[in-house]
C-alpha positions as CSV (number, residue, x, y, z in Angstrom):
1,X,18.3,20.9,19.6
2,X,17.3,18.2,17.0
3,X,14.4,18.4,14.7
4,X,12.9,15.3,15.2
5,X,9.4,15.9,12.6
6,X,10.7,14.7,9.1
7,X,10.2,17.3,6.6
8,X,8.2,16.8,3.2
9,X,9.8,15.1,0.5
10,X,8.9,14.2,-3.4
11,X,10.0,11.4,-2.7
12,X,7.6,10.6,0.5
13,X,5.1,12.5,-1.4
14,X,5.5,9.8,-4.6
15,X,5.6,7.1,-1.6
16,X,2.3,8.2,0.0
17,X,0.7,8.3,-3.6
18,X,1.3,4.7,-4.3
19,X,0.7,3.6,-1.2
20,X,-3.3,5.4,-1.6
21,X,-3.4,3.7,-4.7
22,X,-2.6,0.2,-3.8
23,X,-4.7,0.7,-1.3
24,X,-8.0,2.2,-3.5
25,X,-7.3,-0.4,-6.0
26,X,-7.3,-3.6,-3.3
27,X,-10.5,-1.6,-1.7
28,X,-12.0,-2.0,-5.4
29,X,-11.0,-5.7,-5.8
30,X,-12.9,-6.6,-2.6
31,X,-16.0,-5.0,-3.5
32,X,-16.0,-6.4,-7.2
33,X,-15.4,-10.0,-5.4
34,X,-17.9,-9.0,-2.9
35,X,-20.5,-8.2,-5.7
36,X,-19.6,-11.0,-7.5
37,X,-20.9,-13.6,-4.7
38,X,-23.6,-12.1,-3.9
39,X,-25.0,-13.0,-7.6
40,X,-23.7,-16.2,-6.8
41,X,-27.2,-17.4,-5.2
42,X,-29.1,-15.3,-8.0
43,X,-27.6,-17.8,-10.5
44,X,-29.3,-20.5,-9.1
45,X,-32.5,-19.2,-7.5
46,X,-33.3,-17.7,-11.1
47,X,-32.9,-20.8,-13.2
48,X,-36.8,-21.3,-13.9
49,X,-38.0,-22.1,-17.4
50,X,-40.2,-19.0,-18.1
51,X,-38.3,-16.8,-20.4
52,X,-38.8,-13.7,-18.5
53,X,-36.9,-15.5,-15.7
54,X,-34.4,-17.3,-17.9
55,X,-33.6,-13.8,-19.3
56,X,-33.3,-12.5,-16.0
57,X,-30.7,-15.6,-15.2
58,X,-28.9,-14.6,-18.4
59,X,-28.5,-11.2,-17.1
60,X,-27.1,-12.3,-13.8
61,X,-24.5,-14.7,-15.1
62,X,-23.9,-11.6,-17.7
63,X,-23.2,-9.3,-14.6
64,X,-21.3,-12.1,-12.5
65,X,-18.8,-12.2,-15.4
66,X,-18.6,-8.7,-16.2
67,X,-17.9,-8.0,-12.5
68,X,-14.9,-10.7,-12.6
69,X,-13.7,-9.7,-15.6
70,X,-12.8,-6.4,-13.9
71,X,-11.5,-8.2,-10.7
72,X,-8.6,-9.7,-13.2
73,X,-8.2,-6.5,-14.9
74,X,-7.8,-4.7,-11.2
75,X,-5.3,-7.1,-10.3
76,X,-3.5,-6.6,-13.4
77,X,-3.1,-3.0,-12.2
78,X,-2.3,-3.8,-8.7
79,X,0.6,-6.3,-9.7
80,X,1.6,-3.3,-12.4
81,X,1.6,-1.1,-9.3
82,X,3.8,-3.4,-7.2
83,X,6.4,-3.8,-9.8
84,X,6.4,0.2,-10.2
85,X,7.0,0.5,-6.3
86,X,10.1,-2.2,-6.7
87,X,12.2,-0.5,-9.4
């Protein structure tokens, strides 16, 4: 009779593992972008002339480019990740 449920493997294990990391990291880019357009409309509804409010802008755009900033760094992992899973 044949054994038709695949054993565990390192190698499936290793597989699985970068597979759940692509995936955590992609899951990560998408809420980074989603964050970062949702300050999109703060940007423009805070640009008053009070300084309280123009601090508050500054902040925002601060946070906006923060929050891209780590959306290229996660996509530097993700294409490091890629690579790893080719060779």
């Amino acid at each position: 009779m044949l054994n038709i449920i695949a054993t565990s493997s390192p190698a499936s294990d290793d597989l699985w593992r970068w597979f759940s990391a692509q995936r955590a990291i992609s899951e990560a880019i998408t809420a980074f972008e989603d964050a970062g357009s949702g300050l999109l409309p703060l940007v423009e509804a805070s640009e008053w002339q009070a300084d309280g409010v123009r601090a508050l802008h500054a902040l925002i755009i601060d946070l906006k480019d923060r929050t891209m900033a780590e959306v290229g760094v996660l996509n530097s992992r993700l294409w490091e990740l890629e690579a790893a899973g080719r060779s």
